[in-house]
C-alpha positions as CSV (number, residue, x, y, z in Angstrom):
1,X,27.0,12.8,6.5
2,X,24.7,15.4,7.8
3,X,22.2,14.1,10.3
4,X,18.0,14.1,8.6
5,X,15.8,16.9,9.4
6,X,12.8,15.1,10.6
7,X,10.4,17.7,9.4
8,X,12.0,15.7,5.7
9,X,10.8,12.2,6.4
10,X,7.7,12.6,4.5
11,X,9.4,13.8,1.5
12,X,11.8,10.7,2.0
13,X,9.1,8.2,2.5
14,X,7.4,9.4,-0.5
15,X,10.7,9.5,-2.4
16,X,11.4,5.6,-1.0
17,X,8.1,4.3,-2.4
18,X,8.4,6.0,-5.8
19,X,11.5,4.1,-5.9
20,X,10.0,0.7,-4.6
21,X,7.2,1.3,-7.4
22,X,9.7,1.5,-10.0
23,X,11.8,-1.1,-8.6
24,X,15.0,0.2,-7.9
25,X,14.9,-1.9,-5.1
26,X,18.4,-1.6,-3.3
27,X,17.7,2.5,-3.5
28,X,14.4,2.3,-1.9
29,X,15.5,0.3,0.9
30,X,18.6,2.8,1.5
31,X,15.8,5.6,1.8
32,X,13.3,3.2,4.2
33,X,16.3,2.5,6.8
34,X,17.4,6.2,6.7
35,X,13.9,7.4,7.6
36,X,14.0,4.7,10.3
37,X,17.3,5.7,11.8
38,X,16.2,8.9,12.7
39,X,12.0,7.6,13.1
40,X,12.5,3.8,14.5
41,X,9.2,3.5,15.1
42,X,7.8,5.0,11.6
43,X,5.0,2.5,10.7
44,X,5.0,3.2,7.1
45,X,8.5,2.7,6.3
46,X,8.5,-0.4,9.0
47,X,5.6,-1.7,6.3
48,X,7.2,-1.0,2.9
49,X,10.6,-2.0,4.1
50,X,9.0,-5.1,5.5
51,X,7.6,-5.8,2.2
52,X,10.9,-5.2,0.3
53,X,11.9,-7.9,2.4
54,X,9.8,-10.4,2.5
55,X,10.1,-10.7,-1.5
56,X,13.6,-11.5,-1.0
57,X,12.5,-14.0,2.1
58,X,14.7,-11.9,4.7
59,X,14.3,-12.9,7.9
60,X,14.1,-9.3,9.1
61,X,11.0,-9.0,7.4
62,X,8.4,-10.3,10.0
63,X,10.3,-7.7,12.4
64,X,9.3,-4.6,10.3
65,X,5.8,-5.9,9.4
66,X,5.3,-6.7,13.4
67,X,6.9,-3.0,14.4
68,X,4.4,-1.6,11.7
69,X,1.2,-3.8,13.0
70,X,2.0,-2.4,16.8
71,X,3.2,0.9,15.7
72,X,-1.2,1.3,14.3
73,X,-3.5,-1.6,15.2
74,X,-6.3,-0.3,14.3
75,X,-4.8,-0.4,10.3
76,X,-5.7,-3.1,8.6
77,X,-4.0,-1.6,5.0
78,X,-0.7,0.0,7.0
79,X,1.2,2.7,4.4
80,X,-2.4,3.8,2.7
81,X,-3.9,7.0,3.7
82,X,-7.0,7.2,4.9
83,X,-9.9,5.5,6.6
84,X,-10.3,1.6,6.1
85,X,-12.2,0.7,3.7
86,X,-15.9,0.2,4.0
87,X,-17.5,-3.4,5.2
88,X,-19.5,-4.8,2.9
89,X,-22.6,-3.9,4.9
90,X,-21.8,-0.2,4.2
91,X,-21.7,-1.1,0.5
92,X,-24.3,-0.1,-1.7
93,X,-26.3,-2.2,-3.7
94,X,-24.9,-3.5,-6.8
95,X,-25.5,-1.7,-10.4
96,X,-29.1,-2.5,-12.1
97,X,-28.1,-4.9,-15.2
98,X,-29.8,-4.5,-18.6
99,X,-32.3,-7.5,-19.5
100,X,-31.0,-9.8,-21.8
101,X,-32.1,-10.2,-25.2
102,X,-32.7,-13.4,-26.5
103,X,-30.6,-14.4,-29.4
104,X,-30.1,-12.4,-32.4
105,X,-33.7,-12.0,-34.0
106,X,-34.8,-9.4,-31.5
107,X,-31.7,-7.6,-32.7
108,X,-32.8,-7.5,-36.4
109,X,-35.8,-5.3,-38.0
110,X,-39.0,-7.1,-38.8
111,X,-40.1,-7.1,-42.3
């Protein structure tokens, strides 16, 4: 077998999860270690394969979730794009609510 391209470990790592979402599990896990052989230090397949394993209680698992914690610290949601997501401080105020009506009768014409 042909050594990976690095510049295709994105496509593999998307590739892996679609497969983890579907849950061909034992596929998905082949794709996560062969983006780690060539990356070893890839904090989103360290993550997702870290998952994988921790459902099946393999004692690998903490090892991958740990590589993946150290690999991005600041990261409190490891594999998900983007910025953290807001405090709740920096979250608006909730929706105004309708009042209430009281019982049926205000629901009903007047005669």
């Amino acid at each position: 077998m042909l050594p990976l391209n690095p510049a295709h470990l994105p496509r593999l790592l998307t590739e892996a999860l679609r497969l983890h979402e579907a849950g061909r599990l034992p596929e998905a896990e082949e794709r996560y270690r062969s983006v780690l052989a060539v990356a070893p230090d890839e904090p989103a397949a360290n993550f997702h394969l870290g998952r994988l394993l921790a459902a099946r209680r393999a004692p690998e698992a903490l090892d991958r979730l740990g590589r993946a914690a150290r690999a991005r610290p600041q990261e409190r949601y490891l594999g998900r794009p983007g910025p953290p997501p807001p405090r709740p401080s920096a979250m608006p105020p909730p929706a105004r609510r309708w009042p209430r009506r009281r019982g049926r009768r205000d629901c009903l014409p007047r005669s």
